[in-house]
C-alpha positions in Angstrom: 104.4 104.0 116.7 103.4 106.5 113.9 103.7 108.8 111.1 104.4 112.2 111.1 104.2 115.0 109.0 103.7 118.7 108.5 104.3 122.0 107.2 105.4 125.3 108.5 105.4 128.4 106.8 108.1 131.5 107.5 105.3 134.0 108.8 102.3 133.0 110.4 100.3 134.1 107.9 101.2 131.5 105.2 98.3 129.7 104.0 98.2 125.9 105.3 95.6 123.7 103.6 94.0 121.4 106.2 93.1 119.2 103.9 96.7 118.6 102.4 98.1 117.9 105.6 95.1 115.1 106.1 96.4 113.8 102.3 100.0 113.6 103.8 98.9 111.4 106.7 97.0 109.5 104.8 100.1 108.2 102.6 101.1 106.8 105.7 98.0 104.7 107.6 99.8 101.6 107.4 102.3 103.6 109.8 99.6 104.5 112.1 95.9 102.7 111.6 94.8 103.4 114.7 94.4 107.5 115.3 94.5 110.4 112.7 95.3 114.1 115.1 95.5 117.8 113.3 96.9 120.9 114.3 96.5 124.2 111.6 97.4 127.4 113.3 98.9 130.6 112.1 101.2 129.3 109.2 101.9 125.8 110.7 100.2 122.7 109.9 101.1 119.2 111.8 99.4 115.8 111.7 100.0 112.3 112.8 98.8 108.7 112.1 98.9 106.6 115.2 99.4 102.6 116.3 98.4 102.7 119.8 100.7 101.3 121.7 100.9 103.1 124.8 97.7 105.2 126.8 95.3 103.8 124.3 92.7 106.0 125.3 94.3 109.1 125.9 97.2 109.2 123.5 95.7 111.1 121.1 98.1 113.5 119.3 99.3 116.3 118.3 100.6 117.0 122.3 100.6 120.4 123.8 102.2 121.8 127.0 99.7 123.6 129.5 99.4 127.2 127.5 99.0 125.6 124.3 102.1 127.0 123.1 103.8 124.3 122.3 103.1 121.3 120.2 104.7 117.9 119.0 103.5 115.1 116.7 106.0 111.9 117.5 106.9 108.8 116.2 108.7 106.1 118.4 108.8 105.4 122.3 110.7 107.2 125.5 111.4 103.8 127.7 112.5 106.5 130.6 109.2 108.3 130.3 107.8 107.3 133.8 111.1 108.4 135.3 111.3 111.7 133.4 107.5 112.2 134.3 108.0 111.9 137.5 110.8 114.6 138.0 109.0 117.2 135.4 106.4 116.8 138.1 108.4 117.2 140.8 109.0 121.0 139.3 105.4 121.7 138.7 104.5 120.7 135.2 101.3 119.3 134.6 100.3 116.6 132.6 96.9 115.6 131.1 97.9 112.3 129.2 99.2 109.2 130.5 101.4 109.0 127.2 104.9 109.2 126.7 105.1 111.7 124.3 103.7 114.6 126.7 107.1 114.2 128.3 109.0 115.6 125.3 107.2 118.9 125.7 107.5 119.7 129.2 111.2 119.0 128.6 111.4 121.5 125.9 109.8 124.4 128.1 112.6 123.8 130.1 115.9 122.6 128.4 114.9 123.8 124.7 116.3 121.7 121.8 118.7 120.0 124.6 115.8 118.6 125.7 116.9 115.3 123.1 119.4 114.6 125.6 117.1 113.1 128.2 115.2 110.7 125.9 116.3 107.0 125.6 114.4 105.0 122.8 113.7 105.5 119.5 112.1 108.4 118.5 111.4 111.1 115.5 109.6 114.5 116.1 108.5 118.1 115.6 108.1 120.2 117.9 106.3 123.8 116.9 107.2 126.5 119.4 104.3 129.1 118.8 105.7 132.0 120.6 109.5 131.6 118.7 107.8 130.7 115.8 110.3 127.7 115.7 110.1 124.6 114.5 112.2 121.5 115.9 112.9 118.4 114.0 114.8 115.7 116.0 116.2 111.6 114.9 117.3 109.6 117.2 120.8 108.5 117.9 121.1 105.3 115.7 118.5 106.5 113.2 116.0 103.6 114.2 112.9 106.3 113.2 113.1 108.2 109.5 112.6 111.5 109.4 112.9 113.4 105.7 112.3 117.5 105.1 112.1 119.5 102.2 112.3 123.5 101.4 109.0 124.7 99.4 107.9 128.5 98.3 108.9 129.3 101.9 107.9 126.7 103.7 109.5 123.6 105.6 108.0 120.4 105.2 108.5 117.3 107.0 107.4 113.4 107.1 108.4 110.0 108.4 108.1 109.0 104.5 108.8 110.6 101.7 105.2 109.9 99.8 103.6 112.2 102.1 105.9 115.4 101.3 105.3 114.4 97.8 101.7 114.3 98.1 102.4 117.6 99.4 104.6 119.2 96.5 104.7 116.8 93.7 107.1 119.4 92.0 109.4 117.9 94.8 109.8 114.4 92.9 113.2 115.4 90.5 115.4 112.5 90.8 119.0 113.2 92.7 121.4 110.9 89.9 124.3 111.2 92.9 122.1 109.4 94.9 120.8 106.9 92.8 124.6 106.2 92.0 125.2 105.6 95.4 122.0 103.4 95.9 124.0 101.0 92.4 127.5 100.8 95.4 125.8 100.1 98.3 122.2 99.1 97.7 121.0 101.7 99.9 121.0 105.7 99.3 122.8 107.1 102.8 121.7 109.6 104.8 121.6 112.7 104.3 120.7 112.2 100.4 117.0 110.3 99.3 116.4 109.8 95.6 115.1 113.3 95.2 117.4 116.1 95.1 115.0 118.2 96.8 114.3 115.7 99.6 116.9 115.0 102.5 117.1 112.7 105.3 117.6 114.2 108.8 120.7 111.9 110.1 120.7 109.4 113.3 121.5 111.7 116.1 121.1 115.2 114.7 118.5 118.5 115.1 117.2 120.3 113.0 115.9 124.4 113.6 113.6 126.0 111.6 113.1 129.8 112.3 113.3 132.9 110.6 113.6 131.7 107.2 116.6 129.6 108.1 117.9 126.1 108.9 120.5 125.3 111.1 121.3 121.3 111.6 123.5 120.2 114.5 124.5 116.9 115.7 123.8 116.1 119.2 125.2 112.5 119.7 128.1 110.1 118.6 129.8 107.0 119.8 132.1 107.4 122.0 136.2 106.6 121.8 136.4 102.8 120.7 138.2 100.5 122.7 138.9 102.5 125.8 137.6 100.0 128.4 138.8 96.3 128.8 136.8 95.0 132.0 139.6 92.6 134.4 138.5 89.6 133.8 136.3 87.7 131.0 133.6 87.1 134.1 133.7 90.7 135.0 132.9 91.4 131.1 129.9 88.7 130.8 128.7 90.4 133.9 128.2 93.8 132.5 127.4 92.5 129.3 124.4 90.3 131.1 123.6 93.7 133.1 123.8 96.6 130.4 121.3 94.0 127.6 119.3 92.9 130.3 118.4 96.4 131.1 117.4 97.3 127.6 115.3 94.2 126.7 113.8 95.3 130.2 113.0 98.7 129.3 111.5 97.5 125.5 109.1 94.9 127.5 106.9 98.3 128.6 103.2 98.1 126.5 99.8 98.5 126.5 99.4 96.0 123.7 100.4 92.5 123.4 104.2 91.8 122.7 106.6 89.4 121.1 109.5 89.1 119.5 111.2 88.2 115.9 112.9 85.0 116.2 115.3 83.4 113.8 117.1 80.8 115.2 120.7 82.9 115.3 122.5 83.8 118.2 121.7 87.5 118.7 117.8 86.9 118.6 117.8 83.8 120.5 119.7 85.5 123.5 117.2 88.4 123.2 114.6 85.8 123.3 116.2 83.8 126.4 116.4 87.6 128.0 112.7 88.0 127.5 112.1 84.6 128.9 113.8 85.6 132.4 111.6 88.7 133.4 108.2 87.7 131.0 105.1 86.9 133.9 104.0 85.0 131.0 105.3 82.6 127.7 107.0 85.0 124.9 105.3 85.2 122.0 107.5 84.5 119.2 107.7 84.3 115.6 109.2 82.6 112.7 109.3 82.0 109.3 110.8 79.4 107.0 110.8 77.9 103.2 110.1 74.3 102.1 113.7 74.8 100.4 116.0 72.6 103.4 119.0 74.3 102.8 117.0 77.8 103.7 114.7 76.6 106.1 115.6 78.0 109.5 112.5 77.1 111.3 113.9 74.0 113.4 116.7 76.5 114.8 114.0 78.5 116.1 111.6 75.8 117.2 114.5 74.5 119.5 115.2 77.9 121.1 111.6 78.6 121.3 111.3 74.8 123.0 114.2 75.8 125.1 112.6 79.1 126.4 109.0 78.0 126.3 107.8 80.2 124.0 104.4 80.5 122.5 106.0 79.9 119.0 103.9 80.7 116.3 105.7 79.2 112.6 105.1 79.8 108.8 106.6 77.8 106.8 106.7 79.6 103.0 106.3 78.9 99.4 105.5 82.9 99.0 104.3 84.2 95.6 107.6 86.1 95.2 106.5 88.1 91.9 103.5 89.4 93.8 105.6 90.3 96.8 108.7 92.2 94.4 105.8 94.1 93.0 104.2 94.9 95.9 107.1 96.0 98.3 108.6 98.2 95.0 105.1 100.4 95.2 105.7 101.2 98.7 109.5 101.7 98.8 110.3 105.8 98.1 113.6 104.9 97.2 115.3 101.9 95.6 116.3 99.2 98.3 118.5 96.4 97.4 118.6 93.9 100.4 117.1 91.3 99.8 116.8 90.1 103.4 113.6 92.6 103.0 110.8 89.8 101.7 111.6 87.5 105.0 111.4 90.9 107.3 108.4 91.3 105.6 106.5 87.9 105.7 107.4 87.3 109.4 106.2 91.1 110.6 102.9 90.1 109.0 102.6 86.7 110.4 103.4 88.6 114.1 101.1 91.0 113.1 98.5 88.3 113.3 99.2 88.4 116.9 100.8 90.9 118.2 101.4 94.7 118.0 105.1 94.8 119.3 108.1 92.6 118.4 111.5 92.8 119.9 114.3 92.4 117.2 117.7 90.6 117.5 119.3 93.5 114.8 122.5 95.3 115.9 124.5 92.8 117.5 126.8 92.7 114.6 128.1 95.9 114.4 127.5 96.6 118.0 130.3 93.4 118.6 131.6 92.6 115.7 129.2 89.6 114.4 129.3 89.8 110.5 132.1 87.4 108.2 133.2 90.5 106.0 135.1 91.6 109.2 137.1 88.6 109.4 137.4 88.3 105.6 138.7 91.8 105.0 140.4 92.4 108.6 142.1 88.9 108.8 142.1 86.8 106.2 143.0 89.3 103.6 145.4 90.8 106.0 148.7 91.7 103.7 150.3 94.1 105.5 153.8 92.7 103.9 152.6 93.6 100.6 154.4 96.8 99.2 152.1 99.7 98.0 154.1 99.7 94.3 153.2 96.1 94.0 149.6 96.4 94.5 149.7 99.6 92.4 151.1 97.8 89.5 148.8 94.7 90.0 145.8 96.6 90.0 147.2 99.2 87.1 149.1 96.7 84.5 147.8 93.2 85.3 144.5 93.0 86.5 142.9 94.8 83.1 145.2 92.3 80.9 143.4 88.9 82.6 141.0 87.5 80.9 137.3 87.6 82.9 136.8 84.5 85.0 140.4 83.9 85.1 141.5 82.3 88.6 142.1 84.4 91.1 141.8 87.3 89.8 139.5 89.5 92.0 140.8 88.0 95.3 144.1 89.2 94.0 143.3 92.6 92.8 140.9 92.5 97.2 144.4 91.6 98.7 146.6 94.0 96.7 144.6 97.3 98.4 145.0 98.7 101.8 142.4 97.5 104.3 140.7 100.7 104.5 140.1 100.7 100.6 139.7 97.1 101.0 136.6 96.6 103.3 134.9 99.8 101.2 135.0 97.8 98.2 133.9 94.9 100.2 130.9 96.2 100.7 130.2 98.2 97.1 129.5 97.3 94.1 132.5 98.2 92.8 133.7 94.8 91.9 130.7 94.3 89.7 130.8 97.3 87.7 134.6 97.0 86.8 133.7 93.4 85.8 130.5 94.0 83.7 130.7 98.0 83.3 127.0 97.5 83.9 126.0 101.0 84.1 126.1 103.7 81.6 129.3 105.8 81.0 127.1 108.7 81.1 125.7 108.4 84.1 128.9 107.1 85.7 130.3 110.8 84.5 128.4 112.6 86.7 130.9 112.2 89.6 133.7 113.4 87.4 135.4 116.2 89.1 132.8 115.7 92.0 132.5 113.6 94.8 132.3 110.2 93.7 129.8 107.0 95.6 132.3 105.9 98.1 133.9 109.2 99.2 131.5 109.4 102.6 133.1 106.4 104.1 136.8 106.9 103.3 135.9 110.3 105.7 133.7 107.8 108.1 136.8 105.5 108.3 139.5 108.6 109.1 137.6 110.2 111.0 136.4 107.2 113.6 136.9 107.4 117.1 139.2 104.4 116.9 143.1 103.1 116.1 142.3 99.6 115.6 140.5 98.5 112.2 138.2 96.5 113.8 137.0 99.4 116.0 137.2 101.9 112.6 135.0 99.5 110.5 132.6 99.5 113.4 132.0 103.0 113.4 131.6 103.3 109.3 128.8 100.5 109.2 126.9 102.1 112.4 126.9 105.3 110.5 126.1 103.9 107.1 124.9 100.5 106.5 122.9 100.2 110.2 120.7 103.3 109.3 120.8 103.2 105.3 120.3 99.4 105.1 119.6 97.0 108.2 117.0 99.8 109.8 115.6 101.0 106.9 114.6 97.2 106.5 113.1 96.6 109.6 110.7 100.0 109.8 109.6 99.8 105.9 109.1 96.3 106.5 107.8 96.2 110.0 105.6 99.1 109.3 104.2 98.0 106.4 102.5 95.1 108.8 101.6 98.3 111.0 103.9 96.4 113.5 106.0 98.2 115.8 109.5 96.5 116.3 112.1 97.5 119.2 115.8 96.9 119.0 117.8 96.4 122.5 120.7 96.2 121.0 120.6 99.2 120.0 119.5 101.0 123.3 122.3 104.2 122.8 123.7 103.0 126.5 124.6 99.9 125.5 125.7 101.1 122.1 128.4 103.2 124.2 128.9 100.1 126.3 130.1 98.4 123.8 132.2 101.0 121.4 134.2 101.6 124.7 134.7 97.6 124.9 138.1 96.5 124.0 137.9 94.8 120.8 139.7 91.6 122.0 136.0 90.9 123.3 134.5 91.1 120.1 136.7 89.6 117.2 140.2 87.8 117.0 141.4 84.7 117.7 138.5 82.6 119.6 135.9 83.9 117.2 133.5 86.8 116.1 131.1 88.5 118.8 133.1 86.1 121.3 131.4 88.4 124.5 128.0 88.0 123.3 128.0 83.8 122.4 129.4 83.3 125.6 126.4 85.1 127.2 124.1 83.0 124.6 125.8 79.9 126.0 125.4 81.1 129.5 121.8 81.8 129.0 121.2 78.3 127.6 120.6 79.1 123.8 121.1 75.9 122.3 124.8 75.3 121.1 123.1 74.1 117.4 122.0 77.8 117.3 124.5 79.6 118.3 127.8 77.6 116.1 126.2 77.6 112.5 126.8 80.1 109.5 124.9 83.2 110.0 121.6 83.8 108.1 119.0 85.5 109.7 116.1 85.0 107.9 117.5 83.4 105.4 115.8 83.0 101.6 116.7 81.0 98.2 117.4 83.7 96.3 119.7 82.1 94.2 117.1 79.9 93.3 114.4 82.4 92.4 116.6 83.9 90.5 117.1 81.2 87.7 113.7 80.1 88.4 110.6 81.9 89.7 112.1 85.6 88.9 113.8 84.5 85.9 111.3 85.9 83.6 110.6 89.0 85.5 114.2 89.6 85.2 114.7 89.4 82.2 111.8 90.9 80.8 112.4 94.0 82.9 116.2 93.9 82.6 116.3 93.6 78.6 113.4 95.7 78.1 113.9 98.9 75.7 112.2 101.2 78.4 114.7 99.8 80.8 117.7 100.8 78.9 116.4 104.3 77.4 116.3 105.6 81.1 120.3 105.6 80.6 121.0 104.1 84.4 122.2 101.3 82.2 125.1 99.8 79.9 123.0 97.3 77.8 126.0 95.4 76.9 127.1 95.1 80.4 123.9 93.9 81.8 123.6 91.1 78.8 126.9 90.2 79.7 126.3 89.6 83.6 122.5 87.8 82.7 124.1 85.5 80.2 126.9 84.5 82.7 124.5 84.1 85.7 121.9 82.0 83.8 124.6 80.1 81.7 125.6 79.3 86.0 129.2 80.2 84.8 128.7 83.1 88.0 126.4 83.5 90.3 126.1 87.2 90.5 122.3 86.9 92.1 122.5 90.1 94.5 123.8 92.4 91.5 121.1 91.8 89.3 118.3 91.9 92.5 119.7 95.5 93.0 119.5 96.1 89.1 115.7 94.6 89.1 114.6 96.6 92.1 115.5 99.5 90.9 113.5 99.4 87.7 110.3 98.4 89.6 111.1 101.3 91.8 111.3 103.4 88.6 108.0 101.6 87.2 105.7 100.9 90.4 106.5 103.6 92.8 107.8 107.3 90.8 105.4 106.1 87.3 102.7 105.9 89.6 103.1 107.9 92.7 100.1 110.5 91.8 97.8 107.6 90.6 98.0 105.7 93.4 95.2 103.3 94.9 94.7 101.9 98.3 97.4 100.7 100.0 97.7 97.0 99.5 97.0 94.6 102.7 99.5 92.4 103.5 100.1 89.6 100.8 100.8 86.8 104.2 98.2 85.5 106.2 
C-alpha cells in the first residue's frame, strides 16, 4: 500500500521542483512509512510513499519498463499478478522486480490505457509515457483506492490525498459550497466533487488522459444487468456463492508481511473470518474492539467466532478519550466526514496494527446482497403503492407544514406519502432534519437555486440503474455513492492512518458481478435480508448468536457521548460566534435541534455529529493546513 503523487507539465520543459514533489509525499507517510521513490524528468515529476507489503526488498518504486520509457507510481495490490507475469513473459518482457506493480507497465507497452482491464484488486495509479508525453491516471472499479487531480498554470497534478496537491498549490484550497452542501445530505461529499472546487476525485472505475494540454475521462467498468441469473436450486446458489467468496478471500491471503483480519462479531466478517480459517497453514490473526458500555460492547460476539475458528484473537476493550480522538481524526480528514462508525475503524486498525500489516475486512456484503435495514424499511415496510400521487401531494403540500413539530406521526407519514424512489433518497439525506430544524443558512441553501440541487446525482443513479426491481436499483445507487463516498472512504482514511493495509473480498469486481447478476429473491424478501450469504455463515459454522442479532458492526455509544463526554465540545463549537459567522449555519435552527436533543425530547445525535465535524474540519484541518506539525501517532496502543 502507498501514496501517490505527482506533477506533469504540458511541454517537457516545465520546471518541476524536486523538492515539492518530496513535500507532497511527505503529507502522506502515514500512507507509506516504509519507502520514499522519485522520478523528475523533462516536465514530469512523480513520487511515492511505500508500506511494504509485497517484494520487500526490491519493491522500490517509481517502476519502469525495459527502455526507461515508461513509468508508474501505484497504490493498491494486482492479486492476478503472478498469472499476468507469467504470460507477459511468455511474449518476451522482462522483469527486474519481483513486485506486482512492474506488471502494470508491461501491460501498458502492449494494451495502452486498456491495460486496466487485466488487473483484479484494488489499485490507483500513474502511469507517465515519455515518448507520448502522456500521462495516465487510473481508480479501480469500486473506488477502494482515492485518487484526486487538479489543473495548475499548465500543469496536472495528482495525489492519493488531497493535502499533498495542496502542499503543492495552496492557491488550490477555495472551498466548493455545492459540495459542502452535499457533504450537510449525505455526510459524505461524492465523487467526482471534494471540498475544493479546484480539486476533483477521479471516480471508481474510470481513466483519466492527460496529453497535449488536454483531459479526456472515460469510464472503463460498471455492474452488470441486475437480476439476470437465478441459479436452479438454493444448493446450486450456496455452491457458487461458497466458490466465487472463497476465491477472493483466497486471492487477498497473498503477502509478504504478516496478515489478519477485522473482526466484529457480524455475519459478513465472521464468514470472512471462517473462510480464512479453511485455507490459513496457521491460526488467523484477528482483531476486535469493544466499550465497557454492555449495550455497545460487541467483543463477546467476536470472541465466540474467534473460539469457533481458532483464531489468535487479539481484544481491546475501550474507554477512548473521545475529545482527543474527534480532534485528532478532524486534522487529518481533507474533507468533512460524518460517519461516525470512523472512531471504532480507527481504534481497531491501530490495535491490528500492533500486529499486523494486512487485515481482511467484512465491508460490502450489504450492498453487494442486500444486508442493510433501510432496504427493508423503505422497500417493504413503507411500501404504499395503493396510495394516490394527489394524496401524497396534498399531505406533504397542505398538511404536513400545518402540524405542529413532534406531533405523532408526522414524518413517517410525510416517508410513506412519497414514491419509493424519492423515498429511500430521503432515507438516506438529511433532508428530514433540515425541513424540521431549517438548520442551515437560507443563504447558503440558495446556492442551488436554479442549479443542481444535493440529491440530483442519485435520482439519475436510480433511473439510470441496470435494474427493474427496486431492490436491484437501490443496489446500484449505494455502490456508486455511499460504498465509495462513505463506507471506503472510512476504511482507507482510517486504516491508513494506522499505516495498515486492509483488503475487501467482497468487493473482488468478480464477485461484485456475481452477485448484481443474482436474482434478488436470493438477497431480500420474505425469509430475510442477505438470505444467500447467512445461509453460507450457517453452513460455515458461524455461530447462530452472531449471525441473528441487529446489525452494528463496530458499534459505539454515541448517543451517550453526545449528552455526556462531547456535550461541551458541542456546544461550545456549535454556539460559538465564529461558528455561525462562517454562514453554513441557521443559528436559530441549530439552538432549536441542541435544546431538543439535550432536553432528550429527540434524539437527533447523527445530525449534530455531522454539524460538529464539520466545524473541526473548518478549525483543525483548512485553519491549519499550511502550519501543520508532525503527523500525530496513533492515540490507541
Amino acid at each position: 500500500m502507498c501514496g501517490i503523487a505527482g506533477i506533469v507539465g504540458v511541454r517537457d520543459d516545465t520546471g518541476i521542483d524536486r523538492d515539492v514533489i518530496h513535500r507532497m509525499c511527505q503529507t502522506m507517510v502515514h500512507r507509506g512509512p516504509d519507502d520514499e521513490g522519485l522520478f523528475i524528468k523533462q516536465g514530469t515529476g512523480l513520487g511515492m510513499r511505500r508500506l511494504s507489503i509485497i517484494d520487500l526488498a526490491g519493491g522500490h518504486q517509481p517502476v519502469f519498463n525495459e527502455e526507461r520509457t515508461v513509468w508508474v507510481v501505484f497504490n493498491g495490490e494486482i492479486y492476478n499478478f503472478l498469472d499476468l507475469r507469467r504470460d507477459l513473459e511468455r511474449k518476451g518482457h522482462r522483469f527486474y522486480t519481483h513486485s506486482d506493480t512492474e506488471v502494470i507497465v508491461h501491460l501498458y507497452e502492449d494494451l495502452g490505457r486498456d491495460c486496466v482491464h487485466k488487473l483484479r484488486g484494488m489499485f490507483a495509479f500513474a502511469l507517465f509515457d515519455e515518448r507520448n508525453r502522456r500521462l495516465l491516471l487510473a481508480r479501480d472499479r469500486l473506488g477502494k483506492k482515492p485518487l484526486h487531480y487538479a489543473r495548475s498554470g499548465g500543469r496536472l497534478l495528482f495525489a492519493s490525498e488531497i493535502k499533498a496537491i495542496l502542499e503543492a498549490d495552496p492557491d488550490l484550497s477555495a472551498t466548493d459550497s455545492q459540495a459542502l452542501l452535499q457533504y450537510f445530505y449525505l455526510g459524505y461529499v461524492p465523487d467526482p466533487a471534494t471540498a475544493f472546487s479546484e480539486i476533483r476525485k477521479l471516480p471508481p472505475g474510470h481513466l483519466l488522459e492527460f496529453e497535449a494540454d488536454k483531459i479526456s475521462i472515460r469510464q472503463y467498468w460498471d455492474l452488470p444487468e441486475y437480476g439476470t441469473y437465478s441459479p436452479e436450486s438454493e444448493e446450486a446458489c450456496l455452491e457458487e456463492l461458497y466458490d466465487q467468496l472463497s476465491e477472493a478471500v483466497r486471492m487477498r491471503l497473498m503477502s509478504d508481511v504478516p496478515l489478519g483480519a477485522l473482526l466484529s462479531g457480524g455475519s459478513d466478517s465472521s464468514t470472512i473470518v471462517a473462510l480464512m480459517a479453511r485455507v490459513s497453514p496457521r491460526p488467523v490473526k484477528t482483531f476486535s474492539i469493544g466499550f465497557k458500555n454492555a449495550d455497545f460492547n460487541e467483543a463477546p460476539y467476536a470472541r465466540m467466532v474467534a473460539e469457533k475458528f481458532a483464531t489468535e484473537h487479539h481484544e481491546l476493550i475501550l474507554e477512548p478519550n473521545v475529545i482527543d480522538t474527534v480532534q485528532f481524526l478532524s486534522s487529518i480528514l481533507e474533507e468533512p466526514f460524518g460517519d461516525s462508525s470512523m472512531l471504532p475503524t480507527y481504534y481497531v486498525s491501530c490495535l491490528a496494527r500492533a500486529h499486523v500489516r494486512v487485515v481482511l475486512s467484512g465491508d460490502g456484503g450489504d450492498e453487494a446482497l442486500g444486508g442493510y435495514e433501510r432496504y427493508r424499511i423503505h422497500l417493504q415496510e413503507r411500501s404504499c403503492g395503493w396510495l394516490p400521487e394527489w394524496a401524497g401531494q396534498w399531505y406533504r403540500s397542505q398538511v404536513y407544514p400545518r402540524l405542529p413539530f413532534g406531533f405523532p406521526g408526522r414524518n413517517l407519514a410525510y416517508s410513506i406519502s412519497l414514491p419509493w424512489p424519492e423515498r429511500y433518497i430521503e432515507g438516506v439525506s438529511l433532508a428530514p432534519s433540515q425541513r424540521n430544524f431549517n438548520l442551515l443558512s437560507p443563504d447558503f441553501i440558495s446556492i442551488f437555486k436554479g442549479g443542481a440541487e444535493p440529491l440530483q446525482s442519485f435520482r439519475r443513479y436510480l433511473r439510470d440503474a441496470p435494474a427493474s426491481d427496486p431492490l436491484s436499483r437501490v443496489l446500484y445507487l449505494d455502490t456508486k455513492t455511499y460504498l465509495p463516498g462513505d463506507i471506503l472512504t472510512k476504511l482507507d482514511r482510517m486504516s491508513m492512518a494506522a499505516s495498515l493495509e486492509a483488503r475487501v473480498p467482497m468487493l473482488d469486481h468478480v464477485f461484485m458481478e456475481w452477485a448484481a447478476s443474482l436474482s434478488p429473491q436470493w438477497k431480500m424478501g420474505t425469509k430475510g435480508q442477505k438470505y444467500i450469504l447467512t445461509k453460507l455463515a450457517q453452513r460455515l459454522g458461524v455461530p447462530r448468536e452472531a449471525m441473528h442479532r441487529p446489525k452494528q458492526g463496530f458499534a459505539l455509544p454515541l448517543l451517550h457521548w453526545m449528552r455526556h463526554e462531547l456535550k461541551e465540545l458541542v456546544l461550545s463549537l456549535l454556539l460559538d460566534t465564529r461558528t455561525i459567522e462562517r454562514g453554513y449555519f441557521n443559528e436559530a435552527g441549530v439552538r432549536k435541534l441542541l435544546n431538543e436533543f439535550f432536553q432528550c425530547r429527540t434524539n437527533d445525535y447523527l445530525e449534530i455529529w455531522r454539524l460538529m465535524m464539520f466545524e473541526l474540519w473548518q478549525r483543525n484541518f483548512l485553519e491549519s493546513m499550511r502550519n501543520s506539525g508532525p503527523r500525530p501517532t496513533c492515540l490507541v496502543t
